[in-house]
C-alpha positions, 0 to 999 in steps of 0.5 A, a space after each residue: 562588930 558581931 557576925 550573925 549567922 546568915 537567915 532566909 529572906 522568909 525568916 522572921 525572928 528577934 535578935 538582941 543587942 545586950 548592955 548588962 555589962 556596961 550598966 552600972 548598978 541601978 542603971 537601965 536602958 531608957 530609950 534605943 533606937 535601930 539604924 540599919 545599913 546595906 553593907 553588900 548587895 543591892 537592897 533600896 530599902 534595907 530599913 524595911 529589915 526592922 520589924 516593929 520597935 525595939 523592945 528594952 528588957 530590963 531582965 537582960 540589960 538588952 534591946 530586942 528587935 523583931 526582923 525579917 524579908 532582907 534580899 538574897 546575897 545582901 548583907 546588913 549592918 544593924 546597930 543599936 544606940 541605946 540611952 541609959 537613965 544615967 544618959 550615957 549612950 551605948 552602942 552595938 552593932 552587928 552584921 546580918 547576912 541573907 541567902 537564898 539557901 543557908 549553904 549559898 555562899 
């Protein structure tokens, strides 16, 4: 699992799941799809860290979503399953921490 560095709940950026170097020549994402879990804390509704739909971009071989919000001293668990058109189904995952501060444990 990748560890992201922590964000402020007040941040709103894009994060990347990248598969360039699983596909094979031709091959693209079709389709991707995001589940997000609570791995620390008490959030009763960490889905709502997703921001919109992912983006797949074909340049990169990655799947781009937007985030924000999250609740201080929570941390998350993303992952990303991604379809190709050659239906194999890859997966990433990611841990997402969020604080108060960016120097608060």
């Amino acid at each position: 699992m990748t560890a992201w560095p922590a964000k402020l709940p007040a941040e709103r950026f894009r994060v990347g799941f990248f598969f360039d170097g699983e596909l094979a020549p031709g091959e693209t994402i079709a389709a991707a799809a995001l589940a997000v879990e609570l791995l620390a804390g008490l959030d009763p509704a960490p889905a709502l860290l997703l921001d919109g739909t992912p983006e797949i971009d074909d340049a990169s071989g990655g799947v781009l979503q937007m985030i924000h919000g999250g609740v201080a001293g929570c941390a998350y668990g993303l992952t990303c399953l991604a379809t190709t058109s050659a239906g194999r189904a890859l997966a990433r995952t990611a841990r997402l921490p969020v604080r108060r501060y960016l120097s608060s444990p």
